[in-house]
MARTI-785004 format. One line per 2 residues: number of its first residue (from 1); their letters; for each residue z, x, y of C-alpha. Coordinates in steps of 0.1 Angstrom, whole numbers, plus 5000, padded with zeros to 4 digits. Layout:
BEGIN
NUM	a	Z:X:Y; ... $
//
This chain:
BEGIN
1	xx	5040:5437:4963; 5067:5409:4959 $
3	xx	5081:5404:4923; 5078:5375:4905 $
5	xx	5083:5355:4878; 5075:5320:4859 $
7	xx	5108:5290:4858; 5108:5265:4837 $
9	xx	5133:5234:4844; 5135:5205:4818 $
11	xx	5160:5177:4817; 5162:5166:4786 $
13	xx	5176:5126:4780; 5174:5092:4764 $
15	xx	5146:5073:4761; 5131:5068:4800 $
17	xx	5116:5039:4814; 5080:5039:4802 $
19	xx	5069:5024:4835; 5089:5051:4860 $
21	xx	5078:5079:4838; 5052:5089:4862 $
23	xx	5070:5086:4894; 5101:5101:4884 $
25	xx	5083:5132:4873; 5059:5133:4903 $
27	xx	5090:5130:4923; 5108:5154:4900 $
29	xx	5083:5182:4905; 5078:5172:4945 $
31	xx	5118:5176:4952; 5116:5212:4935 $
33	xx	5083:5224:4955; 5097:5211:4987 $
35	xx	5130:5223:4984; 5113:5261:4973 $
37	xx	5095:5259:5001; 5124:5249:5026 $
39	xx	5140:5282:5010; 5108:5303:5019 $
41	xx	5103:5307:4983; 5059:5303:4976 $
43	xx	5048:5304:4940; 5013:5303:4929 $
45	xx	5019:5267:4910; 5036:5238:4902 $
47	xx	5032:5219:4868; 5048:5189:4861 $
49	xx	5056:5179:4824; 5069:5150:4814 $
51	xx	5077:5123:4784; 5101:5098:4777 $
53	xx	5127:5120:4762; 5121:5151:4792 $
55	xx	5115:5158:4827; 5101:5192:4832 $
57	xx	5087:5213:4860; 5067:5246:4851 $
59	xx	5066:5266:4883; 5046:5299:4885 $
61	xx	5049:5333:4903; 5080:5324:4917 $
63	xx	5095:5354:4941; 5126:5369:4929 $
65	xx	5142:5363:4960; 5140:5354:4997 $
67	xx	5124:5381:5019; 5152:5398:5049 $
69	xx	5147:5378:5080; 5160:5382:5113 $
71	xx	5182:5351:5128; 5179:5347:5166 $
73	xx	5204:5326:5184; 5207:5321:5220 $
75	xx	5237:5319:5238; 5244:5310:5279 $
77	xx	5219:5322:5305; 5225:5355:5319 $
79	xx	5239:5338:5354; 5264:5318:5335 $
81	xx	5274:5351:5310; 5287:5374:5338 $
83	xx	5301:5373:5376; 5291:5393:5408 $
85	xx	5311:5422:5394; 5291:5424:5359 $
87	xx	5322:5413:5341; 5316:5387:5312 $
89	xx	5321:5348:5318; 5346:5327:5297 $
91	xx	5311:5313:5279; 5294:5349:5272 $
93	xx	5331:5359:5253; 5331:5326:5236 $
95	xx	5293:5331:5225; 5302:5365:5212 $
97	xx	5330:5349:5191; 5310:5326:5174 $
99	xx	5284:5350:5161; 5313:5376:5148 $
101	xx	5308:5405:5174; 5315:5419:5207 $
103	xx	5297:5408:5240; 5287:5443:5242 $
105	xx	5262:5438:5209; 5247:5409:5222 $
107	xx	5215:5412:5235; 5191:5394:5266 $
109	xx	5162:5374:5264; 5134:5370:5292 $
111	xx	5115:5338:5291; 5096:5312:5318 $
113	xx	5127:5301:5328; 5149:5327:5331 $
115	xx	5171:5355:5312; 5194:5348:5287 $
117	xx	5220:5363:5262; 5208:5363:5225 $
119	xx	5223:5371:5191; 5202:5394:5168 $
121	xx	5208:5401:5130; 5189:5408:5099 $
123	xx	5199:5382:5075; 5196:5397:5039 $
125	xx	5175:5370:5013; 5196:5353:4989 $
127	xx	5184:5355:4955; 5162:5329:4937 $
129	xx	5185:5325:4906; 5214:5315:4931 $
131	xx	5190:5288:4950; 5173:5272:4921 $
133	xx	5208:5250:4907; 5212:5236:4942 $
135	xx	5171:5230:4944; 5167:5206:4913 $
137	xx	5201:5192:4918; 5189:5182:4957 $
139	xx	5154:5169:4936; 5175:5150:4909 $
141	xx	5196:5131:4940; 5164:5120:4956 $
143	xx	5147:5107:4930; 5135:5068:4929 $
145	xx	5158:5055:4908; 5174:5022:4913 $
147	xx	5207:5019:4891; 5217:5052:4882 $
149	xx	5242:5049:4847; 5274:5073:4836 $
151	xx	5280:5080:4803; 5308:5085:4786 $
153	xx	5340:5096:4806; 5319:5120:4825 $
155	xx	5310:5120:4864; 5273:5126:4862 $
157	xx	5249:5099:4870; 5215:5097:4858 $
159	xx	5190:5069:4853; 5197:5079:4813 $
161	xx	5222:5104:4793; 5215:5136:4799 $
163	xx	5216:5156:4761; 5202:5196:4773 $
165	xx	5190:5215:4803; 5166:5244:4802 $
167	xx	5168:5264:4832; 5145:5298:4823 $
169	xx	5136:5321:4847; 5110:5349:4831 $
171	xx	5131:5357:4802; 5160:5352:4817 $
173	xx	5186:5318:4815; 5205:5305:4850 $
175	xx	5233:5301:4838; 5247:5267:4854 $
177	xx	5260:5230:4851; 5234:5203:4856 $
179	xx	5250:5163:4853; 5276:5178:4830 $
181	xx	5248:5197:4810; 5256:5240:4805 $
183	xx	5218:5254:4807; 5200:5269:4780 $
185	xx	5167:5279:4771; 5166:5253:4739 $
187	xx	5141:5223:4742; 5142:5193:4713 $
189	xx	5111:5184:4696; 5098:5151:4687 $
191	xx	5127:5130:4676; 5116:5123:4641 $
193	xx	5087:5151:4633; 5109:5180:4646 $
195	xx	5153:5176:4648; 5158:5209:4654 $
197	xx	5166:5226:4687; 5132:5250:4695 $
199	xx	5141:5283:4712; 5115:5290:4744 $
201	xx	5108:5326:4749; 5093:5320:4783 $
203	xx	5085:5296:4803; 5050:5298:4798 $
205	xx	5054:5293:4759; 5071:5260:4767 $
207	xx	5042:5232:4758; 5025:5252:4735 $
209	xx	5058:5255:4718; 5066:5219:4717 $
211	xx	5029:5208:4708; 5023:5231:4681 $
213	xx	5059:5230:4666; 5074:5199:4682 $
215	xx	5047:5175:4680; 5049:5166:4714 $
217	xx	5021:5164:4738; 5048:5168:4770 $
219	xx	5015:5171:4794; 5015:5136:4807 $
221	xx	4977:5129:4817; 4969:5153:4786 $
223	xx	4988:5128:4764; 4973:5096:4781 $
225	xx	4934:5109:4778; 4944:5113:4740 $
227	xx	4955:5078:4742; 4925:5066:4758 $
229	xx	4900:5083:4731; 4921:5072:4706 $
231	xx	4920:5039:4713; 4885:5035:4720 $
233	xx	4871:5054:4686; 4899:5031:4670 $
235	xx	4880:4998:4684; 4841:5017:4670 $
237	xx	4859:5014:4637; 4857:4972:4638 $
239	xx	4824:4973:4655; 4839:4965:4686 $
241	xx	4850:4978:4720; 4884:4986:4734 $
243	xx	4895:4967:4768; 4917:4992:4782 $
245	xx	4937:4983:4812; 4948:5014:4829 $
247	xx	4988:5002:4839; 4991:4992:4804 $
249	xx	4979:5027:4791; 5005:5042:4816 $
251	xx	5033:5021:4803; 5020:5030:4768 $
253	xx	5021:5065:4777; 5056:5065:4789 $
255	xx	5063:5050:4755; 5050:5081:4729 $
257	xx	5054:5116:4725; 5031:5120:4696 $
259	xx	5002:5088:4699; 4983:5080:4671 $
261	xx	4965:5046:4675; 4970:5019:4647 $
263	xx	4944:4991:4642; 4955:4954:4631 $
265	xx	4937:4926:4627; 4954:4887:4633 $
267	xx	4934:4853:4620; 4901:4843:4631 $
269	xx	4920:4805:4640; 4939:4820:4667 $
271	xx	4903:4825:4687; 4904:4787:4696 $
273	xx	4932:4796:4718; 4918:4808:4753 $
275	xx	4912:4846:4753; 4940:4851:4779 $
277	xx	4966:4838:4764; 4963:4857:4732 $
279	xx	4955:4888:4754; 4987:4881:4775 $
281	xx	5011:4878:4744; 4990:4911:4727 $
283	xx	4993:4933:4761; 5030:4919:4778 $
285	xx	5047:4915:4741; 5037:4941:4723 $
287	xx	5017:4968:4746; 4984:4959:4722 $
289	xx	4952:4968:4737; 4925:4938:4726 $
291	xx	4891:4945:4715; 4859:4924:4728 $
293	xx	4827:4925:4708; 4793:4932:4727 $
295	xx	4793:4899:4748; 4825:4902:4761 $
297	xx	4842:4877:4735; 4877:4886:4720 $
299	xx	4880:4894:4687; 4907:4892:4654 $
301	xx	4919:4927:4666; 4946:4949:4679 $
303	xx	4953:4986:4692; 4985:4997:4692 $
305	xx	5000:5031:4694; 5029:5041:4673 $
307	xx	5048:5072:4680; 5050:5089:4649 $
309	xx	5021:5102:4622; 5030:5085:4596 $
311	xx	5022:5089:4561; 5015:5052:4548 $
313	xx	5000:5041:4582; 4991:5009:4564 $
315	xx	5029:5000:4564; 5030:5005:4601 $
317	xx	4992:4981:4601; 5010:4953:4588 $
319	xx	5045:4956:4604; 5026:4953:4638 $
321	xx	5008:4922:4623; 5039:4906:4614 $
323	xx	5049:4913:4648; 5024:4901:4667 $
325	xx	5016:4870:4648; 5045:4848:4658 $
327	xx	5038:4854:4692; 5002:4840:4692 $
329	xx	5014:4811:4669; 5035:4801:4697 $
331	xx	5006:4807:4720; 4984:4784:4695 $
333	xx	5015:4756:4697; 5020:4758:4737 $
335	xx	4981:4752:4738; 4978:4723:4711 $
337	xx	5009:4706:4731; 5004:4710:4768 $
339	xx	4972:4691:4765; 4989:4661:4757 $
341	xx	4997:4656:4794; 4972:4661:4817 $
343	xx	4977:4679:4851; 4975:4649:4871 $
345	xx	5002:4633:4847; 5025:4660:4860 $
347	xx	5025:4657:4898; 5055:4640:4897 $
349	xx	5075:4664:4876; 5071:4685:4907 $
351	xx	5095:4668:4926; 5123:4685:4908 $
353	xx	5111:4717:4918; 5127:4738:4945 $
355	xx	5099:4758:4961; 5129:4769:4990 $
357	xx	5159:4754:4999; 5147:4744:5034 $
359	xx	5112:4742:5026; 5117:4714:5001 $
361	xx	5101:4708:4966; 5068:4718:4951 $
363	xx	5057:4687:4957; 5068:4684:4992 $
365	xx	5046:4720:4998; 5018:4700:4978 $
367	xx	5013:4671:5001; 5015:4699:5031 $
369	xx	4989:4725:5013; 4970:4691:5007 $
371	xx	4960:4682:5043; 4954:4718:5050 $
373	xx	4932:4722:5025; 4911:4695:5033 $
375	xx	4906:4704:5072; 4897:4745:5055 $
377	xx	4874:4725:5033; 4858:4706:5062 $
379	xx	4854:4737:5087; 4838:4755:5056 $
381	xx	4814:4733:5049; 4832:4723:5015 $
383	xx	4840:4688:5000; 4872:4682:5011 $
385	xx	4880:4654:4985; 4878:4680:4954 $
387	xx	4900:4704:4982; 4925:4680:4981 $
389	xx	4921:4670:4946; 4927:4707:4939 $
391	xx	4955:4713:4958; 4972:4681:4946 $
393	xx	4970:4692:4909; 4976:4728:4918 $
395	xx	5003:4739:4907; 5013:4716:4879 $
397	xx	4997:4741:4852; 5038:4756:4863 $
399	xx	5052:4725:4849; 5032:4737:4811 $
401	xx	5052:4754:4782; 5024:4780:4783 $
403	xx	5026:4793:4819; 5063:4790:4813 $
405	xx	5065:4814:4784; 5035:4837:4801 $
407	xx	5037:4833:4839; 5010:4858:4841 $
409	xx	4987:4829:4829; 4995:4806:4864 $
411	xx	4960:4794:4875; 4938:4805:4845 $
413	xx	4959:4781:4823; 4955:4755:4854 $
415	xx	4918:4758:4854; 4918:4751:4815 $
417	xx	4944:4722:4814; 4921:4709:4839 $
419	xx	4885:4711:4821; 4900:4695:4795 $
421	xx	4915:4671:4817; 4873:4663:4825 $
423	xx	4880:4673:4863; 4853:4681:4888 $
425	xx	4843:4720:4875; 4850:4730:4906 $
427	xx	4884:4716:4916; 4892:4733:4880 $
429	xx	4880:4764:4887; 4895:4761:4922 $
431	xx	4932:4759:4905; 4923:4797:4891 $
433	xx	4908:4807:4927; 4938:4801:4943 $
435	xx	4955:4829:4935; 4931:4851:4946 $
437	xx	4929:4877:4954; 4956:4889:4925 $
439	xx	4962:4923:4936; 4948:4950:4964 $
441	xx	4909:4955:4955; 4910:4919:4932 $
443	xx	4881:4896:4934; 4879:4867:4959 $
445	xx	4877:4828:4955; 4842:4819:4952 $
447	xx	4838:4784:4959; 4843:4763:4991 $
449	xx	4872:4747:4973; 4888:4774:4958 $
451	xx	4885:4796:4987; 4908:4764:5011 $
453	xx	4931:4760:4985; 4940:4795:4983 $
455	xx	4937:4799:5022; 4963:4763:5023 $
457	xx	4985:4778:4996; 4989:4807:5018 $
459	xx	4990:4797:5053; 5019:4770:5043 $
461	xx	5041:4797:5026; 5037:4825:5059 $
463	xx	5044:4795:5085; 5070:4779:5064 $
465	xx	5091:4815:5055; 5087:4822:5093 $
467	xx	5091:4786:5106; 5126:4789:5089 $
469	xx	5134:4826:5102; 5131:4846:5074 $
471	xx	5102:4871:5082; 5097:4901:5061 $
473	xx	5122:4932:5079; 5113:4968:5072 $
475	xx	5105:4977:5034; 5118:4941:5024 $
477	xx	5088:4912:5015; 5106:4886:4994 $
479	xx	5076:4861:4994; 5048:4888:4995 $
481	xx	5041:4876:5028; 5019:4909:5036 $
483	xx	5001:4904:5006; 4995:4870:5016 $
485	xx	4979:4877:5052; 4960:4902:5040 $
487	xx	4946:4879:5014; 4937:4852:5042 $
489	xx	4919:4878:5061; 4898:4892:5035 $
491	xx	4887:4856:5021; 4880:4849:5059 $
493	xx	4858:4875:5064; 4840:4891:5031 $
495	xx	4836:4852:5024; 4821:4849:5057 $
497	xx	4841:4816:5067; 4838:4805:5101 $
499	xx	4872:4789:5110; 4897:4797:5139 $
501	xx	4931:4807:5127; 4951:4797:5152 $
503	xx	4942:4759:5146; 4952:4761:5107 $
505	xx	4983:4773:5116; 4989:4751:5142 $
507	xx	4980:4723:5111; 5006:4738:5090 $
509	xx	5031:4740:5114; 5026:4706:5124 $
511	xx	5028:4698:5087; 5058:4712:5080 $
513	xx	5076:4689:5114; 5062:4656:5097 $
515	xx	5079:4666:5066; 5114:4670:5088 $
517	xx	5116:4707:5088; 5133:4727:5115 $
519	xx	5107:4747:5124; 5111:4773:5151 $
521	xx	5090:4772:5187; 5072:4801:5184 $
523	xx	5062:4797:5149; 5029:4794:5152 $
525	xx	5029:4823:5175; 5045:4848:5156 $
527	xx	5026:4837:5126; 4994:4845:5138 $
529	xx	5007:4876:5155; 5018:4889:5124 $
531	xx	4989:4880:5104; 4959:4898:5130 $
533	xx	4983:4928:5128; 4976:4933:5091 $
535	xx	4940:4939:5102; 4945:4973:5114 $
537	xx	4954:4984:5075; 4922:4969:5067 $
539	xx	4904:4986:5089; 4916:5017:5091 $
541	xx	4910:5015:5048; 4874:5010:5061 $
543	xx	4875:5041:5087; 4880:5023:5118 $
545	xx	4893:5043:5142; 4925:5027:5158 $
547	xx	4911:5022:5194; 4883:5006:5183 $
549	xx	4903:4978:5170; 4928:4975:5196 $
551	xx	4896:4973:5223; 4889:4942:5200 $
553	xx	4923:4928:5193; 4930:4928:5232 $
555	xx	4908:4903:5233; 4930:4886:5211 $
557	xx	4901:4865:5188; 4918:4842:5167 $
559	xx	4889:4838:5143; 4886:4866:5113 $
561	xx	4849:4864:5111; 4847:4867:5149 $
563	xx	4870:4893:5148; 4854:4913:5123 $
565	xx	4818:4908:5139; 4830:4925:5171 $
567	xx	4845:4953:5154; 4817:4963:5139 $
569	xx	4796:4956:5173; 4819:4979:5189 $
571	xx	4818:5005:5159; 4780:5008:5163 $
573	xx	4790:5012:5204; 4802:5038:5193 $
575	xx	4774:5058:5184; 4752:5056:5217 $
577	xx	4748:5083:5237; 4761:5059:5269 $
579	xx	4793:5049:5250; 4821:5075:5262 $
581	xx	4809:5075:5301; 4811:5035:5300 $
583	xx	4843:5037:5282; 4857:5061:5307 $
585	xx	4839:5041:5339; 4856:5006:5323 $
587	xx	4887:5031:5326; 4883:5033:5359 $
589	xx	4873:5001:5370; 4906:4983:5351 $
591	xx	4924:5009:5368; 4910:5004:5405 $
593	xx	4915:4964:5398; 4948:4968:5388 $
595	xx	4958:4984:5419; 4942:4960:5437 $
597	xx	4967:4947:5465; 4944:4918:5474 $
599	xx	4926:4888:5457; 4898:4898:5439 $
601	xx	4868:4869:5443; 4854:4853:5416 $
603	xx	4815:4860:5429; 4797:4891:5447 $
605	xx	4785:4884:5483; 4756:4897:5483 $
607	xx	4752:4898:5520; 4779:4918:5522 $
609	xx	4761:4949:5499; 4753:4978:5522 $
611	xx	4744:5008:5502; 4713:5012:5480 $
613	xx	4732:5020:5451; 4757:4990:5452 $
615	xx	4730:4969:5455; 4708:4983:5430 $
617	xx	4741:4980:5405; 4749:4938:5416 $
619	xx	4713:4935:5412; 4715:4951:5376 $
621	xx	4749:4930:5363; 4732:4896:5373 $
623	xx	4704:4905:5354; 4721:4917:5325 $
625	xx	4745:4887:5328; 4720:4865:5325 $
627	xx	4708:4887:5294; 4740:4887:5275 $
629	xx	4755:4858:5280; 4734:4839:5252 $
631	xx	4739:4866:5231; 4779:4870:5231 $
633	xx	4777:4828:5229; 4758:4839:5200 $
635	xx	4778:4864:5185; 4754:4892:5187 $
637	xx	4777:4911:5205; 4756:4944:5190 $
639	xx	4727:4935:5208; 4746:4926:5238 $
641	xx	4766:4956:5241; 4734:4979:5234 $
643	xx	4724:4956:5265; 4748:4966:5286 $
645	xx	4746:5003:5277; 4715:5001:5296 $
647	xx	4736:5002:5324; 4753:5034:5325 $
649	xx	4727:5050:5346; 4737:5031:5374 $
651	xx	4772:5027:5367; 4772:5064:5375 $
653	xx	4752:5062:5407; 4771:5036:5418 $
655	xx	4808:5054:5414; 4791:5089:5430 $
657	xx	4782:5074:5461; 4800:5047:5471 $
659	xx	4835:5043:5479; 4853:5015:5468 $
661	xx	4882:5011:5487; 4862:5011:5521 $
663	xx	4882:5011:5551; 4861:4973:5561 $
665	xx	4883:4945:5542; 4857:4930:5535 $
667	xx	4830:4950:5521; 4866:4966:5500 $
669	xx	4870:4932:5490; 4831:4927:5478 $
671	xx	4828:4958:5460; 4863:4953:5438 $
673	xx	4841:4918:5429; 4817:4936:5419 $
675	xx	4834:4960:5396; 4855:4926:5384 $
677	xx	4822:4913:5375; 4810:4943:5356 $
679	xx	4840:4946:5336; 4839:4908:5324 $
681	xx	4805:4912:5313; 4818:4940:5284 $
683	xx	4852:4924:5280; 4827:4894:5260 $
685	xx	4828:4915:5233; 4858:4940:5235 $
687	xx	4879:4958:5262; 4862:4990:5255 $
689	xx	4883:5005:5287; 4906:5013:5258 $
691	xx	4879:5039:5238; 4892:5069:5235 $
693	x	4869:5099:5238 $
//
């Protein structure tokens, strides 16, 4: 039975950052497993620890060493190792040079393609103590860490200064150097609860050790649940309920070693403010949680989490207050003052706005997003004078003191400037839609003139960034153009809105020539290219399988809704029994045509049909022709394509007794019609020649 023991790696350091805490310990603990398992080394767990003054790794059952393994090279084939008279080559001497021994203690090797000379040797395991150093140190140069810092006149570089090292495996330290750190087995407690340097007997001892007498939770989703109820029985406490928003409680987390929630209260006058502002200052500021009462309404209340248990926690109650009422007095004045100028007031402040050096102003991508908007509106069946009333005012909520200080706010504050402003409700509420969707899963625009505004907004920015040559390369997305696409697409479809893409764009490039900018010829092209591409994602999020979206994207459908229609058409294909044998018969017949040396007619001759079974199959296309060609003009390309499966039966007759490529030109010549005109008649919906089985 293999020996084992526990090891217990911590990097002990500076404050973190709160919001890399997670990833730097996931990739912490990820680096270690994968370079133990590179090294052959299995244990029976890995636990990650972390908190913002540790990294830690907890790793269980660790072997005490690599197991003996044999090491197999192979050297020149036997022809090439000796001559006719048995005597070894130049190569088979050189082989045996390189592996340390005689050519007489080299071995051969029979395989499929011949004999060959081989090298054999058991390779004693190293130990684990002597891996582990070069392990973490291979995890600590991997890990996601943008600007790494030195301290001090030494050579290490670490995202902070690195103060100890504990390096225990069983009972036993590895003794080594880690970023200018010598090893121990002595962890630090909670900076002000617990100084002193806390000796670990084991590695298993280690959080219970520094929870008990260090009063620190080091067990990172632990220590964020404990957050969580916190905060909640906190908000029970004011007869209220605690919004929690879960990247807040992560940065929060990344922020305390020892949470104990702290309630505060702020003046009831601050309410007349708009919720979001105060709830932006509360959560960006200050890392607040707000409380709501039962309908949703914000109340005079805070949550915030201090780091130490202190013993007058009303002192630490009314510094936070202090703190935090500044802030929304500045929110109160920003509100109180940008209201004094209404949005329309400011469209001309926009020309001194540089939305991109080639692209122009603000206002110059206003007047383009303005004339988009309104032809979205139209083919939407919206009112495209509040679309380009929206878009006009659209983004001069930027030009406010409020969304200056909290650019979070863009949109909401618009929609708010604008009620008070006594604009049409929905152009107001359209200046919030536009930005939707916020974020991957986020609501989308509800309203006809929300949803072109935010389509215009969109569409302008992707033809513009491409138009100018700057599409996004590899990892690097400058203007979020992915993001953008993919929030076209979804508005398109889960909004149901029937409108070909290719002809917006098409608007927006021609937009962007009236207003004298060198766009490049294939814009348009490359736009919409890149924007149908972000469909597969989409799908494949949704369980599409791949083939089934490139059958439908061969078809190249420039309109979502179309698009997403045949998908699922196909999708539900899928699932009849006659599905595979017509995907694999389409196969064939694209095949067949494409090796077609002559013209393939338009029409079947039906006097020119000699066998029962070709005629039984022209007889059955015409008639399914005349079937499903209402129904694809339709867009019921499920029903149609459940039509055509009807056809399988003689599809199969057909291609078991007759030949093709007859000898007779012209019956070769019919037939290859025929199978033309059978392929069309699926291709209506999808090219489903490219199902795979």
């Amino acid at each position: 039975m293999t020996k084992t023991s526990d090891l217990l790696v911590e990097i002990g350091t500076e404050e973190l950052p709160p919001k890399a805490l997670n990833a730097l310990s996931r990739a912490f603990a990820g680096g270690i497993e994968e370079g133990l398992g590179k090294a052959d080394l299995k244990p029976a767990s890995v636990t990650r620890y972390a908190s913002p003054r540790r990294l830690a790794v907890l790793i269980r059952d660790l072997p005490l060493g690599q197991a003996d393994r044999e090491v197999e090279r192979r050297g020149p084939a036997l022809t090439a190792a000796f001559d006719e008279q048995g005597v070894p080559t130049q190569a088979a001497q050189g082989f045996a040079r390189s592996c340390g021994v005689e050519v007489d203690a080299l071995e051969t090797m029979q395989t499929k393609k011949g004999a060959w000379l081989v090298f054999r040797k058991m390779e004693p395991g190293q130990t684990t103590a002597e891996l582990i150093p070069a392990i973490i140190q291979a995890s600590l140069d991997k890990l996601p860490i943008p600007k790494r810092m030195r301290w001090g006149d030494l050579d290490a570089e670490f995202v902070r200064p690195v103060h100890w090292v504990v390096l225990l495996f069983g009972d036993e330290v590895i003794d080594t150097e880690i970023l200018c750190v010598r090893s121990g087995r002595e962890t630090r407690g909670h900076r002000f609860h617990h100084g002193k340097p806390l000796y670990i007997g084991e590695p298993a001892a280690y959080a219970p050790l520094l929870e008990t007498e260090g009063r620190v939770i080091v067990d990172l989703e632990t220590r964020r649940e404990a957050i969580r109820g916190q905060v909640l029985e906190a908000a029970k406490e004011v007869g209220g309920k605690a919004v929690i928003d879960e990247d807040l409680l992560d940065e929060v987390n990344g922020l305390v070693e020892w949470p104990v929630a702290v309630i505060g209260n702020f003046e009831k006058h601050f309410l007349d403010v708009p919720a979001e502002c105060l709830i932006s200052a509360m959560k960006e500021h200050q890392k607040y949680f707000h409380v709501v009462d039962g309908k949703g309404r914000l109340m005079p209340h805070f949550i915030t989490i201090s780091n130490i248990e202190s013993s007058n926690p009303e002192v630490v109650r009314g510094g936070n207050e202090r703190v935090i009422r500044p802030r929304l007095t500045d929110a109160e004045f920003f509100w109180n003052q940008d209201r004094k100028t209404s949005l329309g007031d400011r469209v001309e402040s926009l020309k001194n706005i540089l939305f991109q050096q080639k692209l122009g102003t603000l206002h110059e991508k206003t007047v383009r997003v303005m004339v988009l908007a309104k032809q979205i509106a139209g083919g939407i069946g919206g009112d495209t004078e509040k679309a380009e009333r929206a878009a006009e005012i659209a983004k001069c909520d930027l030009m406010t003191e409020m969304v200056y200080e909290f650019p979070d706010l863009q949109g909401i504050m618009g929609r708010y400037y604008a009620e008070h402003d006594g604009e049409d409700k929905q152009v107001a509420r359209a200046l919030d839609e536009q930005y939707m969707p916020r974020f991957a899963g986020d609501e989308l625009p509800a309203t006809p003139t929300g949803q072109a505004v935010a389509i215009a907004d969109r569409l302008d920015t992707l033809v513009g960034i491409f138009g100018i040559g700057q599409p996004p390369s590899g990892a690097k997305d400058p203007f979020g153009l992915r993001r953008a696409s993919l929030g076209v697409l979804r508005t398109l479809i889960e909004r149901e809105l029937d409108i070909d893409l290719a002809d917006l764009i098409e608007t927006a490039t021609a937009q962007l020539r009236n207003g004298g900018v060198a766009v490049a010829d294939d814009t348009a092209t490359q736009v919409l290219d890149f924007v149908m591409e972000r469909l597969r994602a989409y799908y494949q999020d949704q369980g599409i399988a791949h083939d089934t979206f490139d059958a439908v994207l061969a078809r190249r459908p420039t309109n979502p809704r179309d698009f997403d229609q045949r998908i699922r058409a196909v999708n539900a294909f899928r699932e009849l029994p006659e599905a595979e044998a017509l995907a694999a018969a389409n196969k064939r017949i694209h095949n067949i045509l494409k090796k077609a040396e002559q013209a393939i007619p338009d029409k079947v001759d039906t006097g020119r049909l000699q066998e029962a079974e070709e005629k039984e199959l022209a007889d059955a296309v015409e008639k399914a022709a005349a079937e499903v060609g209402p129904l694809f003009t339709e867009r019921r390309y499920e029903e149609a394509l459940k039509r055509l499966a009807a056809l399988r039966t003689t599809v199969d007759r057909f291609f078991d007794e007759v030949m093709v490529m007859a000898e007779d030109p012209g019956v070769r010549e019919n037939r290859l019609a025929l199978l033309k005109r059978l392929g069309d008649l699926f291709l209506g919906a999808a090219d489903i020649s490219r199902l795979q089985s």
